[in-house]
KOLFI-967163 format. One record per atom (N, C-alpha, C, CB): residue in three letters; z, x, y negated. Coordinates in steps of 0.001 Angstrom, whole numbers, padded with zeros to 6 digits, always signed. Each point is the difference from the previous one (the first is absolute). Glycine has a CB too. Example, Ala and Ser with C-alpha at 12.3 -4.5 7.8 and 13.67 -1.06 7.14 Angstrom:
ALA+007800+013190+005690
ALA+000000-000890-001190
ALA+000000+000900-001200
ALA+001246-001892+001173
SER-001966+001542-002223
SER+000060+000820-001190
SER+000730-000770-001090
SER-002145+001184+000628
END
This chain:
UNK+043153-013194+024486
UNK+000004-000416-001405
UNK-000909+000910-000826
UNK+002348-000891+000256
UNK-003287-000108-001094
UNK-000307+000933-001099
UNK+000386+001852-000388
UNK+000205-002639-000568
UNK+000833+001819+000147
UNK+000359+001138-000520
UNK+000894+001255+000418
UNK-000517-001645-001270
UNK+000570+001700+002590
UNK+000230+001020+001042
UNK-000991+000539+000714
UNK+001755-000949+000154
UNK-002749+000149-000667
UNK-001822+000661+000385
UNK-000159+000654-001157
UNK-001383-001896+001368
UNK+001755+002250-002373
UNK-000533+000671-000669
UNK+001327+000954-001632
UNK-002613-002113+001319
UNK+003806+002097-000151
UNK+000824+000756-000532
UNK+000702-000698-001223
UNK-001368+001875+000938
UNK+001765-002690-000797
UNK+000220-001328-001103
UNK-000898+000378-001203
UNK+002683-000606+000581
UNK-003820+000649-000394
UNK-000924+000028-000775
UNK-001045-001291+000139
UNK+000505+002552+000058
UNK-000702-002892-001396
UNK-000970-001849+000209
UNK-001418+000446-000307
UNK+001911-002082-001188
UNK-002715+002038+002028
UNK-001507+000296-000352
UNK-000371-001093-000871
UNK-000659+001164+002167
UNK+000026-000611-003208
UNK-000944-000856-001249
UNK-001174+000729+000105
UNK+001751-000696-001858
UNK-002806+000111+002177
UNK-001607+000603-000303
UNK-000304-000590-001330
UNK-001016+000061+002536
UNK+000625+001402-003014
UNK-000310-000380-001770
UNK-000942+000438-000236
UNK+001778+000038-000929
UNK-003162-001035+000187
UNK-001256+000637-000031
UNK-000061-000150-001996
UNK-001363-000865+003190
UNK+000777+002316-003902
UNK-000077+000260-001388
UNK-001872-000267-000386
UNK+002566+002057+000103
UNK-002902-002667-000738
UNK-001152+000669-000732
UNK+000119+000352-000721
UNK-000969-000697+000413
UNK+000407+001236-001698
UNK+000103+000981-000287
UNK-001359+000476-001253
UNK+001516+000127+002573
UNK-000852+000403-003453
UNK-001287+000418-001326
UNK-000304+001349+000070
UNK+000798-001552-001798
UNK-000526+002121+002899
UNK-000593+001701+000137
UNK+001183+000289+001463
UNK-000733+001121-003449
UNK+000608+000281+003691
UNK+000976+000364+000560
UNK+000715+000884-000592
UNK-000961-000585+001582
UNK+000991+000697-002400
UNK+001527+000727-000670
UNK+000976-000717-000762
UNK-001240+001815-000259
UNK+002872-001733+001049
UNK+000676-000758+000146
UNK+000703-000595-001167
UNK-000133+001007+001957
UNK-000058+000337-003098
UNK+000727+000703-001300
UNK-001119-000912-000889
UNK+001082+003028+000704
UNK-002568-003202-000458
UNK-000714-000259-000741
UNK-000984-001288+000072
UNK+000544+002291-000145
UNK-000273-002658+001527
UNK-000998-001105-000038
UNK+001069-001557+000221
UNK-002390+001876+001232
UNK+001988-002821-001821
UNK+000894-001228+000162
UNK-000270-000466+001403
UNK-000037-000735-002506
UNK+001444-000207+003020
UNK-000340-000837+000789
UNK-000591-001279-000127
UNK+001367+001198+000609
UNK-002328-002067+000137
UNK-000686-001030-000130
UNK+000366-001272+000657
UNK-001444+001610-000359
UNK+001891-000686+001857
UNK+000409-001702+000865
UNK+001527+000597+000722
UNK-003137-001290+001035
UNK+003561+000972-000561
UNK+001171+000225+001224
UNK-000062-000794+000692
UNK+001419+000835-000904
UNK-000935-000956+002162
UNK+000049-001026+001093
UNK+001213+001141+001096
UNK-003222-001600-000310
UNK+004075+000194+000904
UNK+000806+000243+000617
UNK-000376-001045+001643
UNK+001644+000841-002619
UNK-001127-000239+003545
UNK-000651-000885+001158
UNK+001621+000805+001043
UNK-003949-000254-000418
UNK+004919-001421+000676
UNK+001262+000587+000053
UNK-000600-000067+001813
UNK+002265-000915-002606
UNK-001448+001844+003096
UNK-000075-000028+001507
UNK+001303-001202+000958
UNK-001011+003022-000546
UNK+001251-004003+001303
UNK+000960-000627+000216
UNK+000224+000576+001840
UNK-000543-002245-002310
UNK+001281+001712+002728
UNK+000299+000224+002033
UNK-000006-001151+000080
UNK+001554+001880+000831
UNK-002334-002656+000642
UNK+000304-000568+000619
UNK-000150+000188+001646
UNK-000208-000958-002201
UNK+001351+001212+002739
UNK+000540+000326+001179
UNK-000360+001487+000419
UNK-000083-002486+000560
UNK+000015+003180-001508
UNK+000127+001397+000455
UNK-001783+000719-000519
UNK+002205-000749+002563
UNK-002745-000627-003329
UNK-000978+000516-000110
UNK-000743-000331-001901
UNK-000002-000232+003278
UNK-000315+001150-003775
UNK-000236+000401-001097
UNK-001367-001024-000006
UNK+001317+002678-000153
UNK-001135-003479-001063
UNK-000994-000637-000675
UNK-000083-000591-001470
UNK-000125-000270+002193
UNK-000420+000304-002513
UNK-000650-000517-001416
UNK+000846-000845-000609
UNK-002186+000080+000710
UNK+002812+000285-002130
UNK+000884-000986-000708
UNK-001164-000805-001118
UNK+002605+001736+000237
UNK-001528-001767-001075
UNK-000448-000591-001427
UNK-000766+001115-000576
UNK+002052-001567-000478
UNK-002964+001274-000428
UNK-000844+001248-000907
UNK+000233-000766-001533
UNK-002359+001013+002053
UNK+002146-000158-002935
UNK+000290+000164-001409
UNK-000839+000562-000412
UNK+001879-000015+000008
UNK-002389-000434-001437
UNK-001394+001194-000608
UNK+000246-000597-001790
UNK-002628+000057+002725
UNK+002638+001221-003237
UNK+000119-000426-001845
UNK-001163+000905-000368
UNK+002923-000360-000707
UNK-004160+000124+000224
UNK-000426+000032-001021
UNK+000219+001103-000999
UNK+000058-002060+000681
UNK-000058+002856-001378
UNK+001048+000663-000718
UNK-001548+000410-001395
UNK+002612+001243+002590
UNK-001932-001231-003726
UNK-000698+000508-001489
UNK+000829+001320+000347
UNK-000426-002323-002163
UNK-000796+002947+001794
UNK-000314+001757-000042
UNK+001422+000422-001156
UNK-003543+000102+000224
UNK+004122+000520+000255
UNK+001062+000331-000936
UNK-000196+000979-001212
UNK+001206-000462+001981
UNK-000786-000159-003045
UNK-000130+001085-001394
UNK-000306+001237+000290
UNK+001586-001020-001140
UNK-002755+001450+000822
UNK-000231+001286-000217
UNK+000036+000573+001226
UNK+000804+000008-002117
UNK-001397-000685+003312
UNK-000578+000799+001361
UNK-001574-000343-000258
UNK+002249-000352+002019
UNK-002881+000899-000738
UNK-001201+000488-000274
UNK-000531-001166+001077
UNK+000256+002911-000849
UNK-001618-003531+000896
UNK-000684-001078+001057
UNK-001124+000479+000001
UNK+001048-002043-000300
UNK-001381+003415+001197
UNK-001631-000068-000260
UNK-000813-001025+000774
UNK+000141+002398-000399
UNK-001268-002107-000688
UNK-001188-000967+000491
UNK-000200+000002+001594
UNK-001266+000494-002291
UNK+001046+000919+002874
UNK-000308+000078+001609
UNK+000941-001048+000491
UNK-000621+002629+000303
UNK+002129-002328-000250
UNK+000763-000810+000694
UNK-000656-001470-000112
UNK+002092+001590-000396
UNK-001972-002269-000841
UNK-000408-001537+000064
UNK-000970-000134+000771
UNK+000577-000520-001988
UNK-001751+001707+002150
UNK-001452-000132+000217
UNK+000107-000421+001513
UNK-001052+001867-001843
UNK+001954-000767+002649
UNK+000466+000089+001374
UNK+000589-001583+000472
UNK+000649+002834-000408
UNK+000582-003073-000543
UNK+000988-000904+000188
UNK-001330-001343-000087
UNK+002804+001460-001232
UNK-003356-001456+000667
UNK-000654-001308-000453
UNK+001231-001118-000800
UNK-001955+000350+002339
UNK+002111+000402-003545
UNK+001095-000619-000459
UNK-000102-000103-001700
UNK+001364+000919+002255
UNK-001083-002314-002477
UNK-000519-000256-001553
UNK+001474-000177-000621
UNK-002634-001395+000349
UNK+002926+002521-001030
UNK+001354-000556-000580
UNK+000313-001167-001131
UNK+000259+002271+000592
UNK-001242-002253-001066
UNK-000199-001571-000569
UNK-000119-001561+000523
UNK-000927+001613-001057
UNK+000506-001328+002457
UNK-000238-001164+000847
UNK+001307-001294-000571
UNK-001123+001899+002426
UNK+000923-002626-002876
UNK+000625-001569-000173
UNK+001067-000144+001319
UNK-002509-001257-001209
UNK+001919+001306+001937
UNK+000811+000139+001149
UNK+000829+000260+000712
UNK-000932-000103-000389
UNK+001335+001741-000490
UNK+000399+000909+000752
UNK+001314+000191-000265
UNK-002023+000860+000184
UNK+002677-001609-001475
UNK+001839-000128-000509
UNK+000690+000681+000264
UNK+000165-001611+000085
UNK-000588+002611-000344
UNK+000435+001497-000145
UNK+001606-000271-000712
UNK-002871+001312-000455
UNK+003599-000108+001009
UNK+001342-000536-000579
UNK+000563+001605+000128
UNK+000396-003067+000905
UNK+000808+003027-002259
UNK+000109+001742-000158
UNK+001009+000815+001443
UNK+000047-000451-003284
UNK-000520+001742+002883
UNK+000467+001023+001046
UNK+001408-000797+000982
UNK-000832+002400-001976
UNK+001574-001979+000406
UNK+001528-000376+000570
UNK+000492-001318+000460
UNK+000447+001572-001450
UNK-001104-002714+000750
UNK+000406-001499+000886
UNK-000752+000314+001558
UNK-000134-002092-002479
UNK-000943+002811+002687
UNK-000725-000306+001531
UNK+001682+000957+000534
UNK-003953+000079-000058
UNK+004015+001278-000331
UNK+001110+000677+001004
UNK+000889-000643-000061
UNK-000386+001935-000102
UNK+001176-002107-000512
UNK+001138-000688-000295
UNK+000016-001345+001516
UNK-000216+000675-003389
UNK-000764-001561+003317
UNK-000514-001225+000562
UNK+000052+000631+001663
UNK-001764-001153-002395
UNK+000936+002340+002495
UNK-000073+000540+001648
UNK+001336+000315+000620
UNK-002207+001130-000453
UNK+002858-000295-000753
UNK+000833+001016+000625
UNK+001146-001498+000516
UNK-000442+003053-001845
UNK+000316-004075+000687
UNK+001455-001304+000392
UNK-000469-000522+001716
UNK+000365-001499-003219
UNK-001533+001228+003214
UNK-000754-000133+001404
UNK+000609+000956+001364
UNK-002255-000452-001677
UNK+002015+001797+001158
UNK-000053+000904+000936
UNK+001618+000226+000551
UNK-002355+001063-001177
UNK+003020-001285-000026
UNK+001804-000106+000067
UNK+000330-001277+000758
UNK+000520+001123-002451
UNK-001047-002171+002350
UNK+000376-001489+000685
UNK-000682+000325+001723
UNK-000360-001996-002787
UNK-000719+002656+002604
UNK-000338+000050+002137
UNK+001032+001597+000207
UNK-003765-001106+000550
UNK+004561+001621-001142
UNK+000689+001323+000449
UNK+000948-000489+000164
UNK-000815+001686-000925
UNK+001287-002547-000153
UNK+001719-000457+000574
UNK-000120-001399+001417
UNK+001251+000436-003289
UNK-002769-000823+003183
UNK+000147-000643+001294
UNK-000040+000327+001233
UNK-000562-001005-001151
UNK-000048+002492+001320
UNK+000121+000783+001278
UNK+001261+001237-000189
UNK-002880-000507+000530
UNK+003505+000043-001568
UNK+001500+001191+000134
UNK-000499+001625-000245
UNK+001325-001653+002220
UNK-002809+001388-003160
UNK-000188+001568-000139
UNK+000488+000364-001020
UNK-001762+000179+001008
UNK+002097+001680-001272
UNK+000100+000345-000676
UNK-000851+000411-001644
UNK+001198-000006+002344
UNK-002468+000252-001352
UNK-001184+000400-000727
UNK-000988-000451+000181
UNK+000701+001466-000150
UNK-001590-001852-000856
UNK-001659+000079+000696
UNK-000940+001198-000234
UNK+000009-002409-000358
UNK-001161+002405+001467
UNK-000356+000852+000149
UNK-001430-000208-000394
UNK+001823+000598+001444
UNK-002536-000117-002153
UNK-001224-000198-000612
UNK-001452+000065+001536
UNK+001387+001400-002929
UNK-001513-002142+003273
UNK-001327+000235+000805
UNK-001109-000058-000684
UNK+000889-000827+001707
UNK-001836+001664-001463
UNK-001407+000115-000692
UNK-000977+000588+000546
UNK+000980+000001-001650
UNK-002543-000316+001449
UNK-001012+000851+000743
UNK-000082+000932-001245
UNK-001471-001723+001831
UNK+001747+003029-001692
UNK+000160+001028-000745
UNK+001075-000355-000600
UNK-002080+000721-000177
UNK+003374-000784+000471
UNK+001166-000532-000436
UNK+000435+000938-001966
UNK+000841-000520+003554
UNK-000696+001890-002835
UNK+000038+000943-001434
UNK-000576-000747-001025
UNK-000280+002191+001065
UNK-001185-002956-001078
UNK-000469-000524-000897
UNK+000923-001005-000825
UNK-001961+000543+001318
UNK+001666-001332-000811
UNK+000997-001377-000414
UNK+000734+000838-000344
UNK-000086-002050+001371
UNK+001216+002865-000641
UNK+001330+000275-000431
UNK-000021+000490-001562
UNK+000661+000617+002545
UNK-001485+000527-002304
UNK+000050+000583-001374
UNK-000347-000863-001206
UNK-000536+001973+001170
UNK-000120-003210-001255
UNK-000228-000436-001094
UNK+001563-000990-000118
UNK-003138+000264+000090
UNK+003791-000648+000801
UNK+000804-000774+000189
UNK+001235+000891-000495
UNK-001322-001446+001844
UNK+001533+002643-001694
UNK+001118+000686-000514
UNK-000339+000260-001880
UNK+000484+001315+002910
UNK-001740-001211-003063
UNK-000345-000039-001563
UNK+000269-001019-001050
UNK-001514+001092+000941
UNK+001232-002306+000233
UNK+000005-001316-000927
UNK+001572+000103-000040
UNK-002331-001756+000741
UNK+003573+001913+000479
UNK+001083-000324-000116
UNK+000397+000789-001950
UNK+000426-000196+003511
UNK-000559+001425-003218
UNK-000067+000752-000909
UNK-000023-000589-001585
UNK-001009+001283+001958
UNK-000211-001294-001810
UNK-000757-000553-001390
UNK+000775-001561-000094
UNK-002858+001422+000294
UNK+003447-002191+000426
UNK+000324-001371-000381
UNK+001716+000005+000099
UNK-002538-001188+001003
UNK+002895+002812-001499
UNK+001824-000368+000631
UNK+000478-000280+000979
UNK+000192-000643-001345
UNK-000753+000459+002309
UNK+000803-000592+001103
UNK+000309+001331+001033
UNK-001233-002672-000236
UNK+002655+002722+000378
UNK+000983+000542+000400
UNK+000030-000213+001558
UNK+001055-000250-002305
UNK-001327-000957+002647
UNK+000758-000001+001791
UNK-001292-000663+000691
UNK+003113-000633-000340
UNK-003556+001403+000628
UNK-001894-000589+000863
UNK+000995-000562+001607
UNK-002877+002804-001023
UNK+002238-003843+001635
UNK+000720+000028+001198
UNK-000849+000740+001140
UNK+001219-002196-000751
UNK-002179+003310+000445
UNK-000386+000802+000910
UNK+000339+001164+000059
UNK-001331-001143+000004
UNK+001626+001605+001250
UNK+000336+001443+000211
UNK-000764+000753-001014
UNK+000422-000237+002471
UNK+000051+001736-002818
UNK-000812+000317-001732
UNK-001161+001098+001101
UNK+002640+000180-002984
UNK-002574+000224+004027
UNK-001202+000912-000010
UNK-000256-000421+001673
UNK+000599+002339-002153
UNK+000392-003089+003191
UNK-000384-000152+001567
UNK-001500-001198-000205
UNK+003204+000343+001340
UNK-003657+000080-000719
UNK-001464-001271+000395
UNK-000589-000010+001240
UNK-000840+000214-002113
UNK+000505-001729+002037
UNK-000735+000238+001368
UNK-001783-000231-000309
UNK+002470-001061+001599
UNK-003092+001781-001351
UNK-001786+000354+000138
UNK-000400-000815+001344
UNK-000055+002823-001062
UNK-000800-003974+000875
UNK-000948-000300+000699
UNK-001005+000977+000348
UNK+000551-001892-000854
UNK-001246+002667+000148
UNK-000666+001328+000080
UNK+000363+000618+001365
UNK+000090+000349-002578
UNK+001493+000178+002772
UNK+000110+000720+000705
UNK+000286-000908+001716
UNK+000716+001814-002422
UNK-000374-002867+002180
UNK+000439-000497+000783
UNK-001647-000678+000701
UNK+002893-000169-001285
UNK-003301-000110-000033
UNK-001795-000131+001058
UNK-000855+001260+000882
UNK-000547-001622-002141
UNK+000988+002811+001461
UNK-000910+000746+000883
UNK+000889+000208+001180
UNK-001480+001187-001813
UNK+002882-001219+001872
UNK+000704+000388+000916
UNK-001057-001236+001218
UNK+002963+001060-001625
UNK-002966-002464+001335
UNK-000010-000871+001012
UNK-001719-000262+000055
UNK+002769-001106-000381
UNK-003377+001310-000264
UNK-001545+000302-000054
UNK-000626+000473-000184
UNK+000070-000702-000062
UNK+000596+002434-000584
UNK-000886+000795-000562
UNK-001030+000032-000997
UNK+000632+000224+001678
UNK-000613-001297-002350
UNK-000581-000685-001155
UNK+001190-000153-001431
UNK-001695-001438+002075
UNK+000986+002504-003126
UNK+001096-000268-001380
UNK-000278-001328-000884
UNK+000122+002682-000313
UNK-001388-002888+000126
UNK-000762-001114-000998
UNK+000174-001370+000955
UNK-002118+001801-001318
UNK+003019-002690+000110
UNK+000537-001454+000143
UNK-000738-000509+000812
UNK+000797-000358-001954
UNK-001856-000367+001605
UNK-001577-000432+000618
UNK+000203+000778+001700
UNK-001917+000193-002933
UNK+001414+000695+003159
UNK-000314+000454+001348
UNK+001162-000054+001060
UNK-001645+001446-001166
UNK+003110-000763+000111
UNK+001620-000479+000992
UNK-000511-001380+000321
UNK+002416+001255-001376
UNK-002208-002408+000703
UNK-000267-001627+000267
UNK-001200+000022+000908
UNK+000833-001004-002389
UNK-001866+001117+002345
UNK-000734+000063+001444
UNK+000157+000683+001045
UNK-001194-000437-001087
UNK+001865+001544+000998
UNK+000727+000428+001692
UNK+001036-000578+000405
UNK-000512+001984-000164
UNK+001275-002995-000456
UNK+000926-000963-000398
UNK-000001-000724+000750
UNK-000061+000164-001773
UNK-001046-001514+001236
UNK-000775-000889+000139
UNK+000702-000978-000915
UNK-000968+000645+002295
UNK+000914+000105-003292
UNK+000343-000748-000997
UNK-001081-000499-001219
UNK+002101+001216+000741
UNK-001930-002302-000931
UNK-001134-000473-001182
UNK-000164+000662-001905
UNK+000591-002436+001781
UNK-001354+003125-001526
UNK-000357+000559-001567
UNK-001240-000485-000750
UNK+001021+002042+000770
UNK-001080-002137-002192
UNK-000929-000631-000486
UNK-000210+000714-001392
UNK+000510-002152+001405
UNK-001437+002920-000929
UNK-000503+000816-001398
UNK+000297-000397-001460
UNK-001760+000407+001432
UNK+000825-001996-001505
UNK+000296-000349-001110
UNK+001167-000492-000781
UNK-001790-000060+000725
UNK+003006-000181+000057
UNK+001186-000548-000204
UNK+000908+001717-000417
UNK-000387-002775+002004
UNK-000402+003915-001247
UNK+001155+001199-000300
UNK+000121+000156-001609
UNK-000627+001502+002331
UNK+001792-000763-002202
UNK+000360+000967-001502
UNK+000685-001668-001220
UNK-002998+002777+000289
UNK+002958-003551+000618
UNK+001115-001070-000651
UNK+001262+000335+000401
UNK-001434-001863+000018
UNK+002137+002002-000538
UNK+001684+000743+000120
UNK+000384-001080+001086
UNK+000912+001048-002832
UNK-000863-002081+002856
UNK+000339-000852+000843
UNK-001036-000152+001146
UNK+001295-000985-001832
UNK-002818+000633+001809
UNK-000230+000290+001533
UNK+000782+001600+000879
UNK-002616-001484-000829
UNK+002350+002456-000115
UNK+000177+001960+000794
UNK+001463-000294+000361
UNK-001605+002206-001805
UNK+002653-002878+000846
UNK+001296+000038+000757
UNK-000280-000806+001090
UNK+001547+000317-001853
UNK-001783-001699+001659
UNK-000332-000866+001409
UNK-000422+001020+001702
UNK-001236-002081-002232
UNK-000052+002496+001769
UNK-000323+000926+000950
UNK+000840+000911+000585
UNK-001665-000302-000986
UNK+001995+001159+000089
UNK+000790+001326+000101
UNK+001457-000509+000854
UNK-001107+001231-002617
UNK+001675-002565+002091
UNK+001299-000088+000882
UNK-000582-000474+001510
UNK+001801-000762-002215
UNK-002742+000334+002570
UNK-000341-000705+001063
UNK-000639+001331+000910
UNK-000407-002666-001324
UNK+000093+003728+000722
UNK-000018+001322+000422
UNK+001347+000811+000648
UNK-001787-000159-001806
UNK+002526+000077+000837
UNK+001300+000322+000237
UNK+000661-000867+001166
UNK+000060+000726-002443
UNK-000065-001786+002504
UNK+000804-000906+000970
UNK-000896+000212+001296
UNK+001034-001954-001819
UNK-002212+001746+001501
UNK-000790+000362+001553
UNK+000374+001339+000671
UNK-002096-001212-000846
UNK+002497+002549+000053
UNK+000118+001045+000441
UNK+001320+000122+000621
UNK-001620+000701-001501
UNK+002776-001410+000554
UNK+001597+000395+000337
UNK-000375-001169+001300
UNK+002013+000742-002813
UNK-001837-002044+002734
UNK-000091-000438+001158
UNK-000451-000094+001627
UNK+000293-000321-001959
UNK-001303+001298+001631
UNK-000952+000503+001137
UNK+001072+001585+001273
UNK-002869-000739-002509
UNK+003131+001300+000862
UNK+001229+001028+000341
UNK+000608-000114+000632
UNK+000163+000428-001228
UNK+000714-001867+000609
UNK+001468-000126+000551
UNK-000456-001068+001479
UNK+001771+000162-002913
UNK-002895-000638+003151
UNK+000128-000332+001088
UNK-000205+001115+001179
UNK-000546-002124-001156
UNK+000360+003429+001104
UNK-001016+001100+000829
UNK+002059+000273+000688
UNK-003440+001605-002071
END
């Protein structure tokens, strides 16, 4: 079961962009959630989730980031929606696949997990919210778990010792990097648990 693979803990890979890297000072832009499911003992790809998010009052969006992100916060498109309806919206998500595998907790997966985390413990912060359904400081790092199995830290190069499909132009969308990043993760635990 799930969740005796991982200490009744429910893996969620959560990918942040992001208006700088400081956690205190720069807003969040996108979130994306990419839930992990079992079938027959073997870890694969659930449902994914992605909100949009308007830069919250009085955080900071520098120019570099957008420049990097290739990201127009004006885009027509882009229905941006505030901080607290996107968390609020994940965390009900992340609570409905925990009580379906009988976990206690979820556990934040991330390539550079600290990242995400830390902006994710700020926003809880800054928006009131009291009961995050992720463990407040355990994570699991794609980072570490890639060099362990390829000796490669950077997303891109893990996925080609992989043989997994990456696509430059699609990265740094919160929703392709989670996509990737869990299909990283599942290739690695599964490979494990078959040895």
């Amino acid at each position: 079961m799930l969740k005796e693979r991982f200490r009744k803990f429910l893996p969620v890979v959560v990918d942040l962009e992001t208006g700088g890297f400081d956690s205190k000072k720069n807003a969040i832009l996108e979130i994306a959630i990419q839930l992990i499911d079992e079938e027959d003992s073997i870890l694969v790809l659930g449902e994914s989730h992605r909100f949009h998010i308007e830069p919250f009052e009085s955080l900071i969006v520098d120019n570099d980031a957008l420049e990097f992100l290739k990201l127009d916060l004006n885009h027509p498109l882009r229905l941006a929606v505030e901080e607290n309806f996107a968390l609020h919206e994940i965390f009900k998500i992340i609570n409905k696949q925990k009580n379906k595998y009988e976990c206690s907790r979820a556990i934040l997966v991330g390539h550079n997990a600290f990242f995400d985390h830390s902006f994710l413990l700020e926003a809880c912060l800054r928006n009131n919210i009291k009961k995050s359904p992720f463990h407040p400081f355990s994570l699991i790092d794609t980072v570490s778990l890639g060099v362990l199995a390829t000796k490669q830290t950077v997303l891109a190069r893990i996925c080609n010792e992989l043989g997994i499909s990456y696509d430059n132009e699609e990265a740094h969308s919160a929703a392709y990097d989670a996509m990737v990043t869990a299909k990283v993760f599942c290739k690695i635990i599964n490979d494990f648990d078959l040895n």
